[in-house]
VEXDRENZA-32445 format. One record per residue: x, y, z of N, C-alpha, C, O in turn; residue number from 1. Coordinates in Angstrom, 2 decimals, always signed. Example, Ala and Ser with C-alpha at 12.3 -4.5 7.8 and 13.67 -1.06 7.14 Angstrom:
VEXDRENZA-32445
<n_xx = +13.19; n_yy = -5.69; n_zz = +7.80; ca_xx = +12.30; ca_yy = -4.50; ca_zz = +7.80; c_xx = +13.20; c_yy = -3.30; c_zz = +7.80; o_xx = +14.24; o_yy = -3.32; o_zz = +8.46; pos = 1>
<n_xx = +12.85; n_yy = -2.25; n_zz = +7.08; ca_xx = +13.67; ca_yy = -1.06; ca_zz = +7.14; c_xx = +12.90; c_yy = +0.03; c_zz = +7.87; o_xx = +13.41; o_yy = +1.14; o_zz = +8.04; pos = 2>
end
This chain:
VEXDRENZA-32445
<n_xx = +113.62; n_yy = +101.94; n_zz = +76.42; ca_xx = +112.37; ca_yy = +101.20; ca_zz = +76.40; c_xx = +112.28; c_yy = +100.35; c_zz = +77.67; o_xx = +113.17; o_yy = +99.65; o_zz = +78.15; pos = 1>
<n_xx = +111.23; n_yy = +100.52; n_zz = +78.07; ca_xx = +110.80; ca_yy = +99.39; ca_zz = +79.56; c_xx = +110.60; c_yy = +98.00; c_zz = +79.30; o_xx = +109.50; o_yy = +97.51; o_zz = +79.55; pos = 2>
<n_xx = +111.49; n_yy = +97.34; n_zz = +78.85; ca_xx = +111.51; ca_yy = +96.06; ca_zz = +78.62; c_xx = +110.65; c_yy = +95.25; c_zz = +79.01; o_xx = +110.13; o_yy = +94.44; o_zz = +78.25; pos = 3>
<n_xx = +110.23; n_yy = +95.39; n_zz = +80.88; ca_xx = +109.43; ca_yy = +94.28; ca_zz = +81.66; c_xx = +107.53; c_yy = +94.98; c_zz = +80.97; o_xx = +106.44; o_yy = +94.47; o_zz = +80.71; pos = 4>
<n_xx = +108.26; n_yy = +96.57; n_zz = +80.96; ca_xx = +106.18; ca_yy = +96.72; ca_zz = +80.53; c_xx = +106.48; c_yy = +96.17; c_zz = +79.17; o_xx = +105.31; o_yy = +95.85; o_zz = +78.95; pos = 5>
<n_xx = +107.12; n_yy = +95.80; n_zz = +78.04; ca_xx = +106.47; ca_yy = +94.96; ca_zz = +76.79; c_xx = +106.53; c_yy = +93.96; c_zz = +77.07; o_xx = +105.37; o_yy = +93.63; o_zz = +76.81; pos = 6>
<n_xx = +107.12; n_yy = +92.85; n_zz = +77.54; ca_xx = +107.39; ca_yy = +91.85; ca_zz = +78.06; c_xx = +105.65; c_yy = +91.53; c_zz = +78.59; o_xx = +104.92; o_yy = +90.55; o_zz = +78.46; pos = 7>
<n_xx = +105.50; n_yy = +92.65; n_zz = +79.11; ca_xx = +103.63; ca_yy = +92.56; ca_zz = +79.63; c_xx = +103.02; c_yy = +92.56; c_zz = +79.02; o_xx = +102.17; o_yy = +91.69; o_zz = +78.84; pos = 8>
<n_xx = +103.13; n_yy = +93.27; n_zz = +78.60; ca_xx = +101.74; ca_yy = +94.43; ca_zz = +77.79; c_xx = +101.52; c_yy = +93.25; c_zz = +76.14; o_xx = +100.46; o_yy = +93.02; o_zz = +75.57; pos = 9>
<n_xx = +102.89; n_yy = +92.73; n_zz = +75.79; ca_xx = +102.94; ca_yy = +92.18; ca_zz = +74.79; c_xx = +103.55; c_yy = +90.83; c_zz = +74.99; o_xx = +104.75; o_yy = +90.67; o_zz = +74.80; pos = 10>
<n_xx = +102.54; n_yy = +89.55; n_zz = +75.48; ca_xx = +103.09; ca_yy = +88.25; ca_zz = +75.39; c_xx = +103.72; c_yy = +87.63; c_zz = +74.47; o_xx = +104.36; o_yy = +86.59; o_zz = +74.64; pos = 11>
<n_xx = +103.56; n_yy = +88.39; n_zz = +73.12; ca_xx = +104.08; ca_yy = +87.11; ca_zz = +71.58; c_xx = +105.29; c_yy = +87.82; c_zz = +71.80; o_xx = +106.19; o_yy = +87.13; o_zz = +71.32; pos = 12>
<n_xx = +105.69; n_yy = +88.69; n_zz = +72.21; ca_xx = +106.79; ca_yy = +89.64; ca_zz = +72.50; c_xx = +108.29; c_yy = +88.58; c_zz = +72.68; o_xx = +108.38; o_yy = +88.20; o_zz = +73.85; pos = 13>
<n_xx = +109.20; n_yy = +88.15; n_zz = +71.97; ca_xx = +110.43; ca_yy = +87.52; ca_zz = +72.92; c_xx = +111.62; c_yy = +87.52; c_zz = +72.87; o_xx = +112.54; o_yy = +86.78; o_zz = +73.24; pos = 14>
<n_xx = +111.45; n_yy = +88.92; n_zz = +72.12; ca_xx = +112.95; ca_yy = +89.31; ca_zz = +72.35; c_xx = +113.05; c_yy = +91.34; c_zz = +71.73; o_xx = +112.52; o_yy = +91.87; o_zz = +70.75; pos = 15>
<n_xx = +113.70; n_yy = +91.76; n_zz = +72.52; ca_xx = +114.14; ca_yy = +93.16; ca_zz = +72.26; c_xx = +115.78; c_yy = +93.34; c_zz = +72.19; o_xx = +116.79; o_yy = +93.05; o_zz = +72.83; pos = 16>
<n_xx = +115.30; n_yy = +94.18; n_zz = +70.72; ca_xx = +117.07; ca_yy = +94.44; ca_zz = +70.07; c_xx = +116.95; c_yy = +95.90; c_zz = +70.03; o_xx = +115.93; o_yy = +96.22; o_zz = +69.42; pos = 17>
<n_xx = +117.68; n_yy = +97.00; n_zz = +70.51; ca_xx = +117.93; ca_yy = +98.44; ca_zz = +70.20; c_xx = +116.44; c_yy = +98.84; c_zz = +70.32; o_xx = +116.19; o_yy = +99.68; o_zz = +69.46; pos = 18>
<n_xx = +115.54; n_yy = +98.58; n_zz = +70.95; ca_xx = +114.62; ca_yy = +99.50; ca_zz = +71.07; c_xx = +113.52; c_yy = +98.42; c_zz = +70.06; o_xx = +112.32; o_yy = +98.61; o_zz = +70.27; pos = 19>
<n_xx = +113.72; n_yy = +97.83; n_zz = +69.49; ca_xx = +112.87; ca_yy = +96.96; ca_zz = +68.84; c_xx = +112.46; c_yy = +95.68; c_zz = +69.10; o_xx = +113.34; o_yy = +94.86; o_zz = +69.34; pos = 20>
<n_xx = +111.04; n_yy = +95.25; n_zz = +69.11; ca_xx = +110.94; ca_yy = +94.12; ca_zz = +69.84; c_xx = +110.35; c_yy = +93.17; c_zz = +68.75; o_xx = +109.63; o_yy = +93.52; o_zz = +67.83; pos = 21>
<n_xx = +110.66; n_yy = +92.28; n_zz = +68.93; ca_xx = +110.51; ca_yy = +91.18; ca_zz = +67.77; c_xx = +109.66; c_yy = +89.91; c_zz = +68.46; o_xx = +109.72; o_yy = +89.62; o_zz = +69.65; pos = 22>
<n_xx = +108.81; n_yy = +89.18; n_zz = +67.38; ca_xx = +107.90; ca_yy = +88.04; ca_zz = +67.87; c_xx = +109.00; c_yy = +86.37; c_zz = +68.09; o_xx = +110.19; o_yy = +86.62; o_zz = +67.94; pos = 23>
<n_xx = +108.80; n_yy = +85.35; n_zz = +68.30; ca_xx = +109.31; ca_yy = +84.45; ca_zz = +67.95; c_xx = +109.90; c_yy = +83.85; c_zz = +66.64; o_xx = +110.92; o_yy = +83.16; o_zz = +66.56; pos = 24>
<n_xx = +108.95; n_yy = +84.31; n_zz = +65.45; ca_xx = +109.16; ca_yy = +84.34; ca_zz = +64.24; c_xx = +110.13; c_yy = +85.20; c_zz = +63.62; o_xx = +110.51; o_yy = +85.02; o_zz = +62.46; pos = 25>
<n_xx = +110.61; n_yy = +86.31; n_zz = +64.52; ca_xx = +111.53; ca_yy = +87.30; ca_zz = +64.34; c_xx = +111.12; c_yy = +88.45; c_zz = +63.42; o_xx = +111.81; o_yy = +89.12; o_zz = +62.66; pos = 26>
<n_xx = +109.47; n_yy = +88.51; n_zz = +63.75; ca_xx = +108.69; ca_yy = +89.26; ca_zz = +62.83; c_xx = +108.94; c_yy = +90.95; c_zz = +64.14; o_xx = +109.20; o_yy = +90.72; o_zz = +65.32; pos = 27>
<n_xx = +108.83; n_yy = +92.15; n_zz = +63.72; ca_xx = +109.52; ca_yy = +92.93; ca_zz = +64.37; c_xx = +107.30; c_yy = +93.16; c_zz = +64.92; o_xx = +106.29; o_yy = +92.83; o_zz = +64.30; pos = 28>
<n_xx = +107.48; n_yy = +93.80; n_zz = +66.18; ca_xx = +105.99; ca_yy = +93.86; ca_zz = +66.71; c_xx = +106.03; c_yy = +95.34; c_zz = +66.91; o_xx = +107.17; o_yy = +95.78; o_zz = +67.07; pos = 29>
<n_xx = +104.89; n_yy = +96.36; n_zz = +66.94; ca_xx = +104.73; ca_yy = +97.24; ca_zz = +66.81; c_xx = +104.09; c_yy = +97.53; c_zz = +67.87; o_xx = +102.91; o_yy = +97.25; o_zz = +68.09; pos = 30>
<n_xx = +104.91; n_yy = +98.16; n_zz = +68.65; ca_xx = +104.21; ca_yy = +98.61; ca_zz = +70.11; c_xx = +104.36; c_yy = +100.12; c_zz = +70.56; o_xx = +105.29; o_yy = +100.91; o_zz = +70.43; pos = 31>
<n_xx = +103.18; n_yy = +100.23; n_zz = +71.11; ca_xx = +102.85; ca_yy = +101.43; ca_zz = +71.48; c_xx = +103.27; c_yy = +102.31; c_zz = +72.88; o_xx = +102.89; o_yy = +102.23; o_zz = +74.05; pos = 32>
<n_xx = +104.02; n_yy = +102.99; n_zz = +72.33; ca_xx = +105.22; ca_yy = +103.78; ca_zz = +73.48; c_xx = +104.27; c_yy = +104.26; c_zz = +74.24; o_xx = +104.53; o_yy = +103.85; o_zz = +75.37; pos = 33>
<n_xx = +102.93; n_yy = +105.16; n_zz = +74.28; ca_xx = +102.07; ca_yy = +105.43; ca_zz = +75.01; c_xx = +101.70; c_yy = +104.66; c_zz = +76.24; o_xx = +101.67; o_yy = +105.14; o_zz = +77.37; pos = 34>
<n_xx = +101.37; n_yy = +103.19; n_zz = +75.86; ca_xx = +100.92; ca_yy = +102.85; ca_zz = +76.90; c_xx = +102.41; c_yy = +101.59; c_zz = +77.65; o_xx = +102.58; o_yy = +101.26; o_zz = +78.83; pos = 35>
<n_xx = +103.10; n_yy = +101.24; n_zz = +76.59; ca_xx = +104.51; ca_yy = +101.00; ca_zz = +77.72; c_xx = +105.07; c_yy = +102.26; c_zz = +78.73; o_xx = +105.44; o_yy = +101.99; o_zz = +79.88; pos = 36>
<n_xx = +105.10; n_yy = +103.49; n_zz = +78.27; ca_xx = +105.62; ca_yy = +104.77; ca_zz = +79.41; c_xx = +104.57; c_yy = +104.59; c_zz = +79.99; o_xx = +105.07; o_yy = +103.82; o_zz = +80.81; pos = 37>
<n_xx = +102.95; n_yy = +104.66; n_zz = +80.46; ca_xx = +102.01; ca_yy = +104.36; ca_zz = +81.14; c_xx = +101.92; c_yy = +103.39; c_zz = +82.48; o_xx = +101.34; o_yy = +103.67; o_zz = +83.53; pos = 38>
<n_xx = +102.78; n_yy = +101.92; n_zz = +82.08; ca_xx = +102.63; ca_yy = +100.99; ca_zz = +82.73; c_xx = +103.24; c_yy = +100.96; c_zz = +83.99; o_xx = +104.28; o_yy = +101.61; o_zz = +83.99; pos = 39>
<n_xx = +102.98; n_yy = +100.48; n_zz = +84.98; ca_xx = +103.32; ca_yy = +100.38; ca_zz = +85.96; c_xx = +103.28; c_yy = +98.78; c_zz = +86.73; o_xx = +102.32; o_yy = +98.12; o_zz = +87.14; pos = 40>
<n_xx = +104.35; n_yy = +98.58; n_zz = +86.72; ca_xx = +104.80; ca_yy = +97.22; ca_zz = +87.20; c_xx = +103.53; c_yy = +97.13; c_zz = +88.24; o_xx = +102.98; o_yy = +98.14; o_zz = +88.68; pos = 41>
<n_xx = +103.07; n_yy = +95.57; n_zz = +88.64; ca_xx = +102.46; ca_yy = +95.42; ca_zz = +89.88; c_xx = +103.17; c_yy = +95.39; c_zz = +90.96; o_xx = +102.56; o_yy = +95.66; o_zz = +91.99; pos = 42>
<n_xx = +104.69; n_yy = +95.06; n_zz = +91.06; ca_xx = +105.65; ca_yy = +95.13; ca_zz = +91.95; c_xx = +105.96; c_yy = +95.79; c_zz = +92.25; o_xx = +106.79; o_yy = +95.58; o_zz = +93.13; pos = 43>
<n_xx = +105.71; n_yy = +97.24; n_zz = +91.92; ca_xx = +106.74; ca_yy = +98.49; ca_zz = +92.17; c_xx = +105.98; c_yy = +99.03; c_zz = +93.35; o_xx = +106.26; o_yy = +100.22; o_zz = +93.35; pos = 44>
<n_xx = +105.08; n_yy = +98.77; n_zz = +94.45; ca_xx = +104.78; ca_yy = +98.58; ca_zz = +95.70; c_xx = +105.55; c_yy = +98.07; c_zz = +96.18; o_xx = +106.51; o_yy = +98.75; o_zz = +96.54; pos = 45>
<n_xx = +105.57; n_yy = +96.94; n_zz = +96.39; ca_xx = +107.06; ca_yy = +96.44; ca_zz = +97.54; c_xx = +108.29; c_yy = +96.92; c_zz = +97.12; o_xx = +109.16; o_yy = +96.82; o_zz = +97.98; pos = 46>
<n_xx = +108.72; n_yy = +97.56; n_zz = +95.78; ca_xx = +109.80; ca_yy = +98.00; ca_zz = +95.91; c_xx = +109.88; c_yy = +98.93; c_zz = +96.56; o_xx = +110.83; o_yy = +99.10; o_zz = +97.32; pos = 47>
<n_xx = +108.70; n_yy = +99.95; n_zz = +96.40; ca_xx = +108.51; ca_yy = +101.11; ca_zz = +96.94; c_xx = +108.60; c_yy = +100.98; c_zz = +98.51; o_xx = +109.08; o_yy = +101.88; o_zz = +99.20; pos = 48>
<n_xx = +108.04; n_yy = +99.64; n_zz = +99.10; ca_xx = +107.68; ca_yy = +99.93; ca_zz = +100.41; c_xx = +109.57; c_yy = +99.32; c_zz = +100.86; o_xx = +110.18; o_yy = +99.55; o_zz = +101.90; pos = 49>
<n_xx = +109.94; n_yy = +98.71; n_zz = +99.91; ca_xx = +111.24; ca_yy = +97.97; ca_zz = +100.73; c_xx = +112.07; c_yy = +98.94; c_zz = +100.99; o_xx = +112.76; o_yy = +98.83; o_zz = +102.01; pos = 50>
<n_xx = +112.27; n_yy = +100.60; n_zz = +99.80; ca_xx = +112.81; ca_yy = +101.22; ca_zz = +100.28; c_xx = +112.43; c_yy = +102.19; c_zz = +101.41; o_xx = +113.28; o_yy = +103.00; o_zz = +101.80; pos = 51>
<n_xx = +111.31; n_yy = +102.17; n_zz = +101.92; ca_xx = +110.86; ca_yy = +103.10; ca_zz = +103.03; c_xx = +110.91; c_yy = +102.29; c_zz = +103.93; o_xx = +111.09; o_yy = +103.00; o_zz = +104.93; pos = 52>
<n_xx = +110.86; n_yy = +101.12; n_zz = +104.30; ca_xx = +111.29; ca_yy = +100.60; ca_zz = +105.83; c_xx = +112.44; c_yy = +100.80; c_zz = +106.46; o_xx = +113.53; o_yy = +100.64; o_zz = +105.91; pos = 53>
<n_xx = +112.26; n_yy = +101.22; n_zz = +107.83; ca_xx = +113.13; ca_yy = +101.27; ca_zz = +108.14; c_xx = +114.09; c_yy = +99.80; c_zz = +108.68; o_xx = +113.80; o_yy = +98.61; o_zz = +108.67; pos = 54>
<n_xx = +115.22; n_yy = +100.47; n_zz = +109.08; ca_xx = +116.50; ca_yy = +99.37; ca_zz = +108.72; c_xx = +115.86; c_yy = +98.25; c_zz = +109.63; o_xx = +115.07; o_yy = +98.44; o_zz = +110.55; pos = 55>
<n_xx = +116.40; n_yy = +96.90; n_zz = +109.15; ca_xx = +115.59; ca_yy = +95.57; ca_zz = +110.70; c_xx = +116.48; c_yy = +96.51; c_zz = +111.77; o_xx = +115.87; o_yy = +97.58; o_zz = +111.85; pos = 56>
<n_xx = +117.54; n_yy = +96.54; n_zz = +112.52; ca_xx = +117.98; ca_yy = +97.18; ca_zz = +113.52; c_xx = +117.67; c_yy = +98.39; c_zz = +113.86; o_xx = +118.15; o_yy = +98.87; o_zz = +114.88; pos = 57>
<n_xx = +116.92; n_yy = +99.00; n_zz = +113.18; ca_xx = +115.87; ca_yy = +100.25; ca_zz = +113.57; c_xx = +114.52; c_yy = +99.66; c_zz = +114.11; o_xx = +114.07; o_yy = +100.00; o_zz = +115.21; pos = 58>
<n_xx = +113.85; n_yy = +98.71; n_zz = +113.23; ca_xx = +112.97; ca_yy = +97.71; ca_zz = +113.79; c_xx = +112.75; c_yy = +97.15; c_zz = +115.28; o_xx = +111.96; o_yy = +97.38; o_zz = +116.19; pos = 59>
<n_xx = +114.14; n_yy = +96.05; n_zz = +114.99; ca_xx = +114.28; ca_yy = +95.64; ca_zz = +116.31; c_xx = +114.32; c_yy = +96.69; c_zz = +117.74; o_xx = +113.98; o_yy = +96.38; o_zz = +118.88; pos = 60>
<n_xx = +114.73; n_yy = +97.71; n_zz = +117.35; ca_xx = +114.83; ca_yy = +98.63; ca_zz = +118.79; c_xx = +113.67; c_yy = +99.22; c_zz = +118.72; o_xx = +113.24; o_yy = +99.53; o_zz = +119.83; pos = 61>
<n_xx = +112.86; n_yy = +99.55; n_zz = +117.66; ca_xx = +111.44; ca_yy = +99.74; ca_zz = +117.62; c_xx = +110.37; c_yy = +98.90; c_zz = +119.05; o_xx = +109.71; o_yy = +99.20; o_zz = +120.04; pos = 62>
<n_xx = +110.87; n_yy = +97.60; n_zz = +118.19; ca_xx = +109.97; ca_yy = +96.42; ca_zz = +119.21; c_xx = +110.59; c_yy = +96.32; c_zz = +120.36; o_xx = +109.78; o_yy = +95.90; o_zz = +121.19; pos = 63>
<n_xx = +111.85; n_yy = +96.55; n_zz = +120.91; ca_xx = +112.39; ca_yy = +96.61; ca_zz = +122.01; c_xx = +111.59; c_yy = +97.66; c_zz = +123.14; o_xx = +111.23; o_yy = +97.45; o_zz = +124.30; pos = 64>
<n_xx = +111.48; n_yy = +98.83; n_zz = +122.29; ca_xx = +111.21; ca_yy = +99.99; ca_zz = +123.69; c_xx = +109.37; c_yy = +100.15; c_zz = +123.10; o_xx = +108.76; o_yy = +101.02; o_zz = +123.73; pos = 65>
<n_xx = +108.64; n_yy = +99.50; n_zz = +122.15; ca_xx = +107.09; ca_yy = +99.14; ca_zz = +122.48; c_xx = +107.09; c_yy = +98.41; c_zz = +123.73; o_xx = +106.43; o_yy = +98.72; o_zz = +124.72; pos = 66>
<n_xx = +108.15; n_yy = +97.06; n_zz = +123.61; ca_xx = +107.94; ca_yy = +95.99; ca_zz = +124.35; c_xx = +108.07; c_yy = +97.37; c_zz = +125.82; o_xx = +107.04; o_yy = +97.56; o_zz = +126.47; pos = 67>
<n_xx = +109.30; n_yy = +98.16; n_zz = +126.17; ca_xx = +108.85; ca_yy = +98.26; ca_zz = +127.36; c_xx = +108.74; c_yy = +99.34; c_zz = +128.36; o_xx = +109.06; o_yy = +99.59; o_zz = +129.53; pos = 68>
<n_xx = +107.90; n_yy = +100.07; n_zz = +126.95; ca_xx = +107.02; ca_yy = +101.59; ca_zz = +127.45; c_xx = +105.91; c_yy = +101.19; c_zz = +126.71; o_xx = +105.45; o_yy = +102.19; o_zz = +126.16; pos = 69>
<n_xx = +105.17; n_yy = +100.05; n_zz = +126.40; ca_xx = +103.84; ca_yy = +99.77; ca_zz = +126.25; c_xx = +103.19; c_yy = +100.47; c_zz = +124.70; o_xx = +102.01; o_yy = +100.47; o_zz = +124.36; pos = 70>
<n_xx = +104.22; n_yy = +100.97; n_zz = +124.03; ca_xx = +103.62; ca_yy = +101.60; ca_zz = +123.12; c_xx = +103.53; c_yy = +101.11; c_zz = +121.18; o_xx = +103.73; o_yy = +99.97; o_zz = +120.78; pos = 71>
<n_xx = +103.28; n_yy = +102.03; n_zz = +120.49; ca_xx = +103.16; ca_yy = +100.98; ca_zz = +119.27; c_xx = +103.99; c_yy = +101.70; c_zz = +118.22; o_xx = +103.47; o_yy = +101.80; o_zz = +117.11; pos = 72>
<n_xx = +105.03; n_yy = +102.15; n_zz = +118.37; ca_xx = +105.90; ca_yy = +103.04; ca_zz = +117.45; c_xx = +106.37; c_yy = +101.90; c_zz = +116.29; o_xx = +106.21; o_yy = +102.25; o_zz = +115.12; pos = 73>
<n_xx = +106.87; n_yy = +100.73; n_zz = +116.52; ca_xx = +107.01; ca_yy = +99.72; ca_zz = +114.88; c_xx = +105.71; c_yy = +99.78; c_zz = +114.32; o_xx = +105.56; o_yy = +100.40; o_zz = +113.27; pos = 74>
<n_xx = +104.55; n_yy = +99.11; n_zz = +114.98; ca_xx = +103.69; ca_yy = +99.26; ca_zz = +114.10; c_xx = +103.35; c_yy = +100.02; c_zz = +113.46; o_xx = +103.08; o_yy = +99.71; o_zz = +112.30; pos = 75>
<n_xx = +103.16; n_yy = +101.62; n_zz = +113.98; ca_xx = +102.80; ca_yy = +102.43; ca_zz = +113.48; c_xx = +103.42; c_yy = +103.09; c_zz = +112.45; o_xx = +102.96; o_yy = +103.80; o_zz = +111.56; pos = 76>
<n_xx = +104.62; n_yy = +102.71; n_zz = +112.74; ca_xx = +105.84; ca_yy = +102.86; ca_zz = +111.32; c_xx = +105.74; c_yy = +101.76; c_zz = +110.51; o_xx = +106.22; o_yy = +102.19; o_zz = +109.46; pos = 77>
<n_xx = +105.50; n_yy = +100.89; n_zz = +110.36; ca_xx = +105.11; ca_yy = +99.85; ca_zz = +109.13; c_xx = +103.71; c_yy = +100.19; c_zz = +108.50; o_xx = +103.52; o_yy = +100.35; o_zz = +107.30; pos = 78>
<n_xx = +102.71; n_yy = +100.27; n_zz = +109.53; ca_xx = +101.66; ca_yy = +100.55; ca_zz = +108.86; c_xx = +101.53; c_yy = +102.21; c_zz = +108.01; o_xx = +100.63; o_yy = +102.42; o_zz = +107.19; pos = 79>
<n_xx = +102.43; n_yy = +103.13; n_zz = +108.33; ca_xx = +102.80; ca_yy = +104.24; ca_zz = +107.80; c_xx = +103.25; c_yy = +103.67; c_zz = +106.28; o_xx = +102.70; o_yy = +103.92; o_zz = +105.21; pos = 80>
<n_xx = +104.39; n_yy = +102.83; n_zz = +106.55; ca_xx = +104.72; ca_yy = +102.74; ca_zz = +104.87; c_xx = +104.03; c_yy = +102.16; c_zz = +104.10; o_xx = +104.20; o_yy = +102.25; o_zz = +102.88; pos = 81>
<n_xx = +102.81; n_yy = +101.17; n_zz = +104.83; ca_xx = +101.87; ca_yy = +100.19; ca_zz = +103.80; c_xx = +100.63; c_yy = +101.35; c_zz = +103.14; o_xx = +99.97; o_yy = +101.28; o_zz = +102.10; pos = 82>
<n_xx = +100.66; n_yy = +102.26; n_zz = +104.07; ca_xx = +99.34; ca_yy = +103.11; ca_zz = +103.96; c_xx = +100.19; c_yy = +104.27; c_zz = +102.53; o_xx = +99.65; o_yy = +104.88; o_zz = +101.61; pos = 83>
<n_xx = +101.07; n_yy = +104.19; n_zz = +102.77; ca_xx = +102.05; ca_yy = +105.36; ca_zz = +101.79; c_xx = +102.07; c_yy = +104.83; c_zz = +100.37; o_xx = +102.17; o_yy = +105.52; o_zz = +99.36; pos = 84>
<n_xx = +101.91; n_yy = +103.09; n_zz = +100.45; ca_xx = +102.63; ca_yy = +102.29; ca_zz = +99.03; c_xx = +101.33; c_yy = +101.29; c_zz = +99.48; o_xx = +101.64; o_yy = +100.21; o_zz = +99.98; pos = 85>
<n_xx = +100.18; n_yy = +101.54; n_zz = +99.35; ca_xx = +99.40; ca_yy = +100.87; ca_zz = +98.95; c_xx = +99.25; c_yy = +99.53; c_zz = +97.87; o_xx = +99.44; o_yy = +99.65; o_zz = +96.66; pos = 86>
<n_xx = +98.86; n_yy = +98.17; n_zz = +98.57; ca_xx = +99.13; ca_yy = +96.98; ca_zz = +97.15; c_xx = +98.00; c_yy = +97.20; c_zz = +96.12; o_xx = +96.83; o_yy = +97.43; o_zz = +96.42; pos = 87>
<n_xx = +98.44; n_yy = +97.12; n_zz = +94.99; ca_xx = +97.21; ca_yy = +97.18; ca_zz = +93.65; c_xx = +96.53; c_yy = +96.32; c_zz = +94.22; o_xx = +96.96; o_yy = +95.54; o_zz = +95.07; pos = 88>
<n_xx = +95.19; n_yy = +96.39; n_zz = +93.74; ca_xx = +93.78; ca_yy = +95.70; ca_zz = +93.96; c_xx = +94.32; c_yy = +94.93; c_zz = +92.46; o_xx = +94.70; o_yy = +95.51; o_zz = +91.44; pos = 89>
<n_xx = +94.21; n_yy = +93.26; n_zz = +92.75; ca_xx = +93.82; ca_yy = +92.46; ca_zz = +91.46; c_xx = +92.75; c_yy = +92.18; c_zz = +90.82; o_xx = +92.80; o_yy = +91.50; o_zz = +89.80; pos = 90>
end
């Protein structure tokens, strides 16, 4: 079970035992596996993009030889991974 999507999806939600999630009252809550497998973190963009950047020391020599052959190879590699892992619209 995706803990953080009930944790969402279900605020009275505050605590999960074996797959079961229970209210404060320790009343057990009945949630719908459909739309927890559905959910998608709002974060899982920057995770996404943190793993496609390349390394800072790939970076830095990026900005090193823009700086001095005039060209835009970091940017164009950052803006590659923002355009790839788009941020949700709030």
């Amino acid at each position: 079970m995706n803990h953080e999507a009930v944790y969402s999806l279900y605020p009275n939600v505050v605590s999960i035992l074996d797959d079961t999630a229970y209210d404060s009252d320790g009343n057990e809550v009945t949630v719908d596996m459909t739309q927890v497998n559905a959910w998608v973190s709002p974060e899982q963009y920057a995770r996404d993009r943190q793993a496609e950047y390349p390394s800072i020391e790939d970076q830095l020599d990026m900005q090193y030889w823009d700086a001095v052959n005039g060209t835009t190879t970091w940017k164009d590699a950052i803006a590659q991974v923002k355009a790839d892992n788009p941020k949700p619209q709030e």
